[in-house]
N, C-alpha and C positions, 0 to 999 in steps of 0.2 A: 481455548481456555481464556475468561475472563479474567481481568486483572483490574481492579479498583486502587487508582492511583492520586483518590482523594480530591479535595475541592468542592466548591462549594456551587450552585444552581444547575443551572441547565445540565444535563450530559454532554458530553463531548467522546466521541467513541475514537480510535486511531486504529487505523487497518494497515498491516505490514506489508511490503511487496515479496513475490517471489522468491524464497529461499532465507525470507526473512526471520527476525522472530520480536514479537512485542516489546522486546528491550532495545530495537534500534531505534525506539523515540524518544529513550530517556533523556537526551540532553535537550530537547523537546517540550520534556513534560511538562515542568516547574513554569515555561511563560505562559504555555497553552492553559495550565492549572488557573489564571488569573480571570481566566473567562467563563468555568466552569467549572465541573465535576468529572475530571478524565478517565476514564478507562482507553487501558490496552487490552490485545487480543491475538494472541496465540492462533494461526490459521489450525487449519486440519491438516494432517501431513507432516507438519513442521515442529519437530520435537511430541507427538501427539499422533496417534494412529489415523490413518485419511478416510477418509469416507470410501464406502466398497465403489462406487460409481465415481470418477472425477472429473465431476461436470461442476462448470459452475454454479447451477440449480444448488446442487448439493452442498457449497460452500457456502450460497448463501443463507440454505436454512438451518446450517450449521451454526451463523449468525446469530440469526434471529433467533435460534431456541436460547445461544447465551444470553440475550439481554430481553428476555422476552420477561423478567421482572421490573423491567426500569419503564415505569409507563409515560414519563414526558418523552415529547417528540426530541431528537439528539440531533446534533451536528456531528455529521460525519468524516472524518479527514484519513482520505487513502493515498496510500503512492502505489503505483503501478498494478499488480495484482488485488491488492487491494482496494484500488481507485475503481476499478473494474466491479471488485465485491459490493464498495458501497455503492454504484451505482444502481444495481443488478438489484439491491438489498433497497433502494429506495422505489427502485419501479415496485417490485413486489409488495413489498410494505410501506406505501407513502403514507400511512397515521401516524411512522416511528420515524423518519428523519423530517426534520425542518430544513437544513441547506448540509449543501457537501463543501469538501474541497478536494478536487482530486488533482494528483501530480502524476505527470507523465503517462500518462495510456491512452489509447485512444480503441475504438471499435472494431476497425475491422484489419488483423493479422493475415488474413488468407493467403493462402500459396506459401507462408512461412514454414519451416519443420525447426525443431529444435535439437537433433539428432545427433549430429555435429560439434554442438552446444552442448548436449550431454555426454557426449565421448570423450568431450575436454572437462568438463568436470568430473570426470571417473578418472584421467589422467591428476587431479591433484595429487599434490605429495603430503597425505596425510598419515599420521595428525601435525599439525604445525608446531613443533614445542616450543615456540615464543611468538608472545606479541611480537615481536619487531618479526619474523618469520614469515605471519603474516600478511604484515603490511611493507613486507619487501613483493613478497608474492602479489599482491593484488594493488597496490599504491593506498597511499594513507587512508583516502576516503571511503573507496570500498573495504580496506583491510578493516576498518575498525566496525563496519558496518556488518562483517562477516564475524569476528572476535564479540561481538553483542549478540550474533547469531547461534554460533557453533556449540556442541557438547562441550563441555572442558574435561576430561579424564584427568589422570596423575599423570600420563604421559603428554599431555597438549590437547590442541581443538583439533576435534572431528565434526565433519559434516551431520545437522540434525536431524536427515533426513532422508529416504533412497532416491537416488539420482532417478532412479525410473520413475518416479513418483511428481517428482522436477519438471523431467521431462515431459509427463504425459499432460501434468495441469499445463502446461505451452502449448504442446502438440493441439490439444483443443481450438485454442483460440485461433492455428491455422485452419480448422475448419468450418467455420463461420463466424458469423459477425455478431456484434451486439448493438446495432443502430437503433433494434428497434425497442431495447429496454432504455436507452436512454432517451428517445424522443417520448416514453412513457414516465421521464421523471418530471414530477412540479416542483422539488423543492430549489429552490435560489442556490447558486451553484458559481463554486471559483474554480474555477482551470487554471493550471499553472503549468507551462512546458518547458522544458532548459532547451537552453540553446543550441545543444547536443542530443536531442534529446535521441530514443532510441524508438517513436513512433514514426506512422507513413505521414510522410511530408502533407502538410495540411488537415488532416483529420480534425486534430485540437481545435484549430483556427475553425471548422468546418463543425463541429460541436457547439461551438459558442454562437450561432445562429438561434439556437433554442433562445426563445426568452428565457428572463429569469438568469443569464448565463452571463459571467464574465471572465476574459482570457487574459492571463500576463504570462508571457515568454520573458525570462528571465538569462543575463546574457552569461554567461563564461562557467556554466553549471551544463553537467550532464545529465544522466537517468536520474542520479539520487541528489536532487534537485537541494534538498531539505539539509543536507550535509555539505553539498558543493558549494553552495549560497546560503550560508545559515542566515545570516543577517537580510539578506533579500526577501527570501523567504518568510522569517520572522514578519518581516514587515508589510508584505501584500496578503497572510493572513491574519494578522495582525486590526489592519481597516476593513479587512471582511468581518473577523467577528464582531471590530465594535459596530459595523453595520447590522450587525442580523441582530446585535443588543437592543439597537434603536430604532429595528421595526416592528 
């Protein structure tokens, strides 16, 4: 689901990570609003029925048919599963993105399962009935990033989505890679990794080879790069977008 979050020129599109949902950019929105015309985006899955098939194909033309009205080419900015989609979304449709910015993800998961992963999130204790609940449960950063995420009922926040559903968009990425959608993207590209980050050691670094491509690892920031380091962050895309202004 598209969400038209105002502004003026270019488009500027925001892809959510994993378990996410289009409101964890809002504190976000308002700098990124100064360089464009922002829309957020509701994956498939995530508060919103999934696609019958849960391939990343399918999320990306899940994409592409929401913004398939916006005919200037957009900038793209994803964190992790997201970073993934707009990548995925600029090899397939290189007429609709001009430059990405992706945070945190890298190509190839393989031998990973997320199985594990999903048994511990079937163990939360939901629903949470308080923010601070929350964000005792999962620490400041991730809790509010989860509380922007989650259903709100009368009784608290519920997960917006089936864990099987979690897990199987993972389980994929353990079995293949996506090296070869990304050496099929042209458009000028910022990589951004925390210094925690939660990809295979070197990939990032190992992506920024493509021309067109530039890498900042960002230091005392984990997966959610964007909340960890807001001001960092803010700042090294910040000189990307006035760059891709003044090309």
């Amino acid at each position: 689901m598209l969400h038209d979050e105002g502004g003026t020129g270019r488009p500027i599109l925001l892809l959510h990570g994993l378990m996410g949902s289009a409101r964890t950019w809002r504190r976000h929105v308002p700098w990124i609003r100064e360089f464009g015309h922002v829309y957020t985006f509701d994956a498939a899955g995530h508060g919103r029925p999934a696609p019958k098939e849960l391939t990343t194909e399918a999320f990306v033309e899940d994409v592409a048919a929401a913004v398939a009205g916006i005919d200037e080419p957009m900038i793209v900015i994803g964190h992790s599963m997201g970073a993934l989609h707009a990548w995925c979304f600029a090899a397939a449709h290189p007429e609709k993105v001009q430059a990405l910015v992706l945070e945190d993800m890298a190509p190839d998961f393989r031998g990973r399962t997320a199985e594990n992963w999903a048994q511990m999130v079937s163990a939360w204790p939901q629903p949470f009935a308080t923010e601070d609940a929350a964000k005792e449960f999962f620490g400041p950063v991730a809790g509010q990033y989860f509380l922007d995420s989650f259903t709100r009922r009368d009784d608290g926040w519920y997960l917006h989505g089936d864990v099987s559903t979690f897990r199987d968009i993972s389980e994929e990425w353990g079995t293949r890679h996506f090296w070869d959608q990304w050496v099929a993207v042209t458009a000028q590209t910022l990589l951004i990794e925390g210094e925690y980050t939660i990809t295979p050691d070197g990939q990032m670094r190992e992506m920024a080879q493509r021309p067109g491509t530039q890498y900042v690892r960002i230091a005392d920031a984990g997966h959610l790069v964007h909340d960890d380091q807001p001001q960092s962050y803010r700042d090294v895309v910040t000189e990307f977008l006035v760059a891709q202004s003044a090309s």
